[in-house]
C-alpha positions as CSV (number, residue, x, y, z in Angstrom):
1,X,-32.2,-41.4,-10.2
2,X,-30.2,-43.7,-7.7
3,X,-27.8,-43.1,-5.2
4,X,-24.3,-43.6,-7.3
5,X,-26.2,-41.4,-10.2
6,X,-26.6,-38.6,-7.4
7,X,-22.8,-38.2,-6.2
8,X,-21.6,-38.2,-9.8
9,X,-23.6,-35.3,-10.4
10,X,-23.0,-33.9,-6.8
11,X,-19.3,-34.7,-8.1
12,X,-19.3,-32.9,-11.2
13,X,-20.7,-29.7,-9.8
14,X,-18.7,-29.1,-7.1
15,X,-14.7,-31.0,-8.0
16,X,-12.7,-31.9,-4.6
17,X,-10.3,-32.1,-6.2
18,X,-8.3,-29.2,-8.4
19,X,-6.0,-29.7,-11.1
20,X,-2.7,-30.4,-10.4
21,X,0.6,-28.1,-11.8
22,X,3.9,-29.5,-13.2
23,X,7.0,-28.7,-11.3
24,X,8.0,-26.6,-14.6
25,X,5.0,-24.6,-13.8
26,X,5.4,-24.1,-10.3
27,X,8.7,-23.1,-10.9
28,X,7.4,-20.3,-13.2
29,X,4.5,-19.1,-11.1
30,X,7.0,-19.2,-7.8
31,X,9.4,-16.3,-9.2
32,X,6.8,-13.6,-9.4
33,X,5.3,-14.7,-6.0
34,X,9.0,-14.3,-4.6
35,X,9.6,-10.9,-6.3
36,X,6.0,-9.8,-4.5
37,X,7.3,-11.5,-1.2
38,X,10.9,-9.8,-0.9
39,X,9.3,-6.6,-1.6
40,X,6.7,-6.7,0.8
41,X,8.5,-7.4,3.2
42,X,11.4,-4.6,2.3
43,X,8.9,-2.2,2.7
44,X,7.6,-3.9,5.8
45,X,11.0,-3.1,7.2
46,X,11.0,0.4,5.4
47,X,7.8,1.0,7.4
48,X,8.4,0.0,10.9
49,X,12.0,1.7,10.6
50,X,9.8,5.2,9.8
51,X,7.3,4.6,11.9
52,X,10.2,4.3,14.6
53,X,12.2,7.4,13.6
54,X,9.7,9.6,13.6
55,X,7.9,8.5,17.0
56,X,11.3,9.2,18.1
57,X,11.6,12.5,17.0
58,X,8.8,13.9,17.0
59,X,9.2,12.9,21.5
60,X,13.0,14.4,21.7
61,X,12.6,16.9,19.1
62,X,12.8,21.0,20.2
63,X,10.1,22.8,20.5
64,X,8.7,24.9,17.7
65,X,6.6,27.9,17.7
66,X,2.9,27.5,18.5
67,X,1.1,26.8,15.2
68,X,3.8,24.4,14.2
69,X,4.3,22.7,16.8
70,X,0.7,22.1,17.3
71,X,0.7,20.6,13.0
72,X,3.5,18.8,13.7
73,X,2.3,16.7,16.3
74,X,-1.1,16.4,14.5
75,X,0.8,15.3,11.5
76,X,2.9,12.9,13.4
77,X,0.3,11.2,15.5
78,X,-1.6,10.9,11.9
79,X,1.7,9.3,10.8
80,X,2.2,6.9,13.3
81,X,-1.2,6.0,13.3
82,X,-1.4,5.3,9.7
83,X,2.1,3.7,9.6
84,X,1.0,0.8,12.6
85,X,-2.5,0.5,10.4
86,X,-0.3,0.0,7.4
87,X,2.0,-2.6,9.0
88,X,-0.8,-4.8,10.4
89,X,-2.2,-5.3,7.1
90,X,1.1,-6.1,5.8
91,X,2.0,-8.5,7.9
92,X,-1.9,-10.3,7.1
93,X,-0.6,-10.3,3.6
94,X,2.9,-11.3,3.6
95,X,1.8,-14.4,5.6
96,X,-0.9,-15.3,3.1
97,X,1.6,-15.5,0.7
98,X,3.0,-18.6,3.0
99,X,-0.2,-20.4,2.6
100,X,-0.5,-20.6,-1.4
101,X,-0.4,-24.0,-2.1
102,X,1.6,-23.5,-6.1
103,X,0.3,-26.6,-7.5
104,X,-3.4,-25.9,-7.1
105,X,-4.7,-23.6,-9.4
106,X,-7.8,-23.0,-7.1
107,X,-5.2,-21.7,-4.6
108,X,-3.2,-19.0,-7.2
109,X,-6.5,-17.4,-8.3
110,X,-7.9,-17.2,-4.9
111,X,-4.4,-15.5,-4.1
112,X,-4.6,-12.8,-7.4
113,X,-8.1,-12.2,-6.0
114,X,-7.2,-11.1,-2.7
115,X,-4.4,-9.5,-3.3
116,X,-5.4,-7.1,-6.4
117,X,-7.9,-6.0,-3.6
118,X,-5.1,-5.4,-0.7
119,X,-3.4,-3.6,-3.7
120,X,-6.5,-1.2,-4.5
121,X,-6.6,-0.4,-0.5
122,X,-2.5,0.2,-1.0
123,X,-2.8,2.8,-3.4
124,X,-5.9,4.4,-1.5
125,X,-3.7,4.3,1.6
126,X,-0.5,5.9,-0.3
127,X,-3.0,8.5,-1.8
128,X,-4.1,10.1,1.2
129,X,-0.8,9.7,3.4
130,X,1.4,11.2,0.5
131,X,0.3,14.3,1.4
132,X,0.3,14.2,4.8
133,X,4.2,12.9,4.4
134,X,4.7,15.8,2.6
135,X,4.2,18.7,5.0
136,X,5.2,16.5,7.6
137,X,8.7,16.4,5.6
138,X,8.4,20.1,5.5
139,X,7.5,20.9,8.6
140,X,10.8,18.7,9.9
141,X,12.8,20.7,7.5
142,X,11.8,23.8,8.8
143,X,10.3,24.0,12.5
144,X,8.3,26.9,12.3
145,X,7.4,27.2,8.0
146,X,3.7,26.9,9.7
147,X,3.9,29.7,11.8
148,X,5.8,31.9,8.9
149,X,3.0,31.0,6.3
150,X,0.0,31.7,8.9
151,X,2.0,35.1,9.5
152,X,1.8,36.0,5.9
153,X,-1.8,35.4,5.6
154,X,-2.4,37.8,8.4
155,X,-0.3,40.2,6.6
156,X,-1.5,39.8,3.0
157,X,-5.2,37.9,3.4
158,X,-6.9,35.7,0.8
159,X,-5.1,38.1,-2.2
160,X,-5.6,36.3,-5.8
161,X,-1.8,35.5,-5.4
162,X,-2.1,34.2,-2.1
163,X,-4.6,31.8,-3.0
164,X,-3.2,30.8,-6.9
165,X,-0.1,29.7,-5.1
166,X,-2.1,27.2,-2.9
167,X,-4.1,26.1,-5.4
168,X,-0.8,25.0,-7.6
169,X,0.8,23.5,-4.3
170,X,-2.5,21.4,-3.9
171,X,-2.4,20.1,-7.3
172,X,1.5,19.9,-7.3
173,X,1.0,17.5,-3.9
174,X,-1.8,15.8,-5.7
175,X,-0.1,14.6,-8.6
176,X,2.9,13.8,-6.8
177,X,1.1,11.0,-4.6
178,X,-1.3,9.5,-7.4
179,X,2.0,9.1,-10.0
180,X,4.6,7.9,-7.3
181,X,1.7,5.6,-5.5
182,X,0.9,4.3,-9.3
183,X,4.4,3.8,-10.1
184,X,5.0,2.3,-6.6
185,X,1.9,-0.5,-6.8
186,X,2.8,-1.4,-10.5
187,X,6.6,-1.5,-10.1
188,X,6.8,-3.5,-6.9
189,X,3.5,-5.4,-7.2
190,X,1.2,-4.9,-10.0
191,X,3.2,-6.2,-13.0
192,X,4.2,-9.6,-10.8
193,X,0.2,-10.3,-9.8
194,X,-0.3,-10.0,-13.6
195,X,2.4,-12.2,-14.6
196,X,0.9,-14.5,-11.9
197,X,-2.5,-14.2,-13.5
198,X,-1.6,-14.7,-16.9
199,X,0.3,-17.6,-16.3
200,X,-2.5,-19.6,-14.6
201,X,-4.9,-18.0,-17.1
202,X,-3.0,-20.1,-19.6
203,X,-2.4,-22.9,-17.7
204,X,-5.8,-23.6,-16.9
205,X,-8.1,-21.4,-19.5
């Protein structure tokens, strides 16, 4: 086998070159990218605006009695946290969106790939802050619902009723965050990286 032999096969098993999209094309592949852009970055905004008011409150807010304030600023700093984590990754993927190159197919799929697994780590994130959200909301609502609830446990114990009623909150707060974090991820995001996929799927299949 000679030389020119050898970079035709080198050639053929590893392309430089990817195949090239119509404008057409582009055009159709652009609006769902747009539609996942100008949502991510609402909710960017959505974000940092929360993550602000409720740094702010929970500094100037009053103070609550001693098992609810201590929750509240547990729940808070878990908040915050969670909200800055959140925001990083954001960012990392609203900027990758900037570099997809529309008229390389190579480029879209590597795109879908990446972001179908940013998506799997949104719902995980939304999963386990929903709840959190929740009796943080509560707790805002009513400054000292902690210290009331821990009161009535001292009164009453671990009584059947007692505990039935936290076991149908748990599972009320479940459901809540898997459904709205489902609905969330498909709405906003899911059904556009689909529509992304299945066009390049039948561009280039």
């Amino acid at each position: 086998m000679n030389l020119e032999e050898i970079k035709e096969n080198w050639e053929e098993d590893n392309p430089t070159t990817a195949e090239i999209i119509s404008l057409k094309d582009k055009k159709r592949v652009a609006s769902p990218i747009q539609k996942i852009s100008t949502n991510l970055i609402m909710e960017i905004i959505g974000y940092a605006i929360s993550g602000i008011l409720l740094a702010t409150y929970m500094v100037l807010s009053e103070e609550r009695e001693p098992i609810s304030q201590t929750l509240f600023v547990i729940l808070s700093f878990i908040g915050c946290i969670n909200i800055a984590l959140y925001l990083v990754r954001a960012i990392k993927v609203y900027l990758s969106i900037k570099k997809i190159n529309l008229t390389d197919p190579n480029s879209l799929k590597k795109f879908c790939f990446n972001f179908n697994v940013s998506l799997e780590m949104y719902k995980a994130y939304n999963n386990t802050m929903m709840p959190v959200a929740i009796f943080l909301g509560a707790s805002i609502g009513s400054h000292n619902l902690f210290d009331h609830f821990y009161a009535d446990y001292i009164s009453n114990g671990f009584t059947p009723q007692f505990l039935l009623i936290m076991l149908i909150v748990f599972l009320i707060v479940l459901a809540a965050a898997y459904f709205l974090t489902w609905l969330a991820a498909h709405w906003f995001y899911g059904k556009h990286i689909k529509s992304i996929e299945e066009l390049t799927n039948d561009l280039y299949s």
